[in-house]
C-alpha positions as CSV (number, residue, x, y, z in Angstrom):
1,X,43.5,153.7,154.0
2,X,44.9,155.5,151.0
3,X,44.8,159.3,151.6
4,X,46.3,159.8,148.2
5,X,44.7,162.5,146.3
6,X,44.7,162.5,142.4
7,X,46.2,165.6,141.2
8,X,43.6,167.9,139.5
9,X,43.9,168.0,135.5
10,X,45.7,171.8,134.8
11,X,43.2,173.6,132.7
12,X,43.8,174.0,129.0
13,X,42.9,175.4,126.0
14,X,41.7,173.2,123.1
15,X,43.8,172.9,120.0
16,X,40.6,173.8,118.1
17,X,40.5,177.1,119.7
18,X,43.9,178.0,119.2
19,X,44.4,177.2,115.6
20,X,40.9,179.0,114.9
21,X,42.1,182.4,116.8
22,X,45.3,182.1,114.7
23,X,43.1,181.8,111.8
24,X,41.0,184.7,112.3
25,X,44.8,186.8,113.5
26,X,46.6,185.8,110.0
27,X,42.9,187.1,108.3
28,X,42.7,190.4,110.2
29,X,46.1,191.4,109.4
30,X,46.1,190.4,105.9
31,X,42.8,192.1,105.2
32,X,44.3,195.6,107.2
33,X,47.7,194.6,105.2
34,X,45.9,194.9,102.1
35,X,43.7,197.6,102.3
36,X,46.7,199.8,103.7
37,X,48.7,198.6,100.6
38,X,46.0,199.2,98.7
39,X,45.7,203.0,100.1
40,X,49.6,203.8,100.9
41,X,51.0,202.3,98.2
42,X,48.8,203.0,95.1
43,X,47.8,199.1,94.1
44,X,45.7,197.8,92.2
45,X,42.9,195.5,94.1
46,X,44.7,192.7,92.7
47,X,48.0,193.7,94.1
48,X,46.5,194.8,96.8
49,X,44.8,191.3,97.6
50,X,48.2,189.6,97.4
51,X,49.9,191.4,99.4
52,X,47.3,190.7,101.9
53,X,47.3,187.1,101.6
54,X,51.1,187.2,101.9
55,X,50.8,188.7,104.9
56,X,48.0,186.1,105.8
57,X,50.6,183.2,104.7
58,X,53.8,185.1,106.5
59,X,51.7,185.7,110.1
60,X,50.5,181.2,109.7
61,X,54.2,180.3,108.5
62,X,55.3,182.0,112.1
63,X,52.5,181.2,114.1
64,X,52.1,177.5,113.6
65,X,55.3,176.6,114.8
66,X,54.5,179.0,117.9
67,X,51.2,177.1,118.3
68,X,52.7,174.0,118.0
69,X,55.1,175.0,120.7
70,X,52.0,176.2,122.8
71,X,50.9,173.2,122.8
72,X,53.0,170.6,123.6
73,X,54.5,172.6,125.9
74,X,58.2,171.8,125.5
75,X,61.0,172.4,122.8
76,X,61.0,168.9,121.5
């Protein structure tokens, strides 16, 4: 008789999840970005609104290839 036991699957987080909370990171610091740009420096909304959304596209342009890191789990 086999007493071979199948290892039990390590629990993860779905991809889904992970790209949505770095989703909703990126937009919570671009919005504070922007209204503190807004206040701080003396801009305009519109200048205001792109400096958000540059920090929106700075915080995804380092966090995807954390994520992607995250989840395959190795460095290749």
């Amino acid at each position: 008789m086999d007493t071979t036991q199948i290892t039990p699957p390590k629990p993860t987080t779905s991809r889904a999840i992970l790209i949505t909370l770095l989703f909703l990171v990126g937009s919570n610091l671009g919005f504070i970005s922007g209204i503190f740009a807004g206040a701080v420096g003396h801009l305009s909304p519109y200048a205001a609104t792109v400096a958000g959304a540059g920090v929106f596209g700075a915080t995804l342009a380092i966090g995807l290839p954390i994520l992607i890191f995250i989840i395959k789990g190795d460095g290749g």
